[in-house]
N, C-alpha and C positions, 0 to 999 in steps of 0.2 A: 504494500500500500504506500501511495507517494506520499510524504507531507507536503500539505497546501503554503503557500506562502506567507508570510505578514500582510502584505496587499487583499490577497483573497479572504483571508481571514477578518480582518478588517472590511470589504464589502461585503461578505455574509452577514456579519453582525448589523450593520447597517440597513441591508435590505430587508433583515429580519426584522427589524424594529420599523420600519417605513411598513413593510406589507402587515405589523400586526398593530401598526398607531401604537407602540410603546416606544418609551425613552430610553437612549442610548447611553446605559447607566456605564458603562465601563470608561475609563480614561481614553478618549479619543488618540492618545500619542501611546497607550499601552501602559504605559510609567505608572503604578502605583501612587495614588496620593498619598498612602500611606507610608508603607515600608519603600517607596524609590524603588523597586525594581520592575523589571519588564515583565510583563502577567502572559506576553499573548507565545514566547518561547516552551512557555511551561504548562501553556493549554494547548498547544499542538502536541507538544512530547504527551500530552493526557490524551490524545486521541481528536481532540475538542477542534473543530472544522469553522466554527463561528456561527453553525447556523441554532445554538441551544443560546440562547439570551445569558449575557455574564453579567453578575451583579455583584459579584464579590472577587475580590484576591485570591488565587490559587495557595500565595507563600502564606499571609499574614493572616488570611479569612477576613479581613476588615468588606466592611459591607457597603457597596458603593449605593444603592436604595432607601437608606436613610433617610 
């Protein structure tokens, strides 16, 4: 199975959120508000495509739907 890119991953989540009229809860640039790191490396390595809605940190679990 190929990993999808940062780009694609990033227009999944997007169009997810457009085609379901939900908010685009995750950090547009990837970068954790929280813990400063990059979420979308470590939701690919999880399998994670961008099309399941991310609302929280993969490292820290901080909850971006607050």
């Amino acid at each position: 199975m190929n990993e999808i890119t940062r780009q694609e991953f990033l227009k999944n989540q997007e169009d997810l959120c457009k085609r379901k009229n939900i908010p685009f809860y995750m950090p547009y640039n990837g970068i954790c508000f929280s813990c400063r790191r990059d979420i979308i490396p470590v939701l690919i390595k999880q399998g994670e495509t961008g099309n399941a809605l991310v609302t929280g940190c993969p490292i820290c679990n901080r909850s971006y739907d607050d």
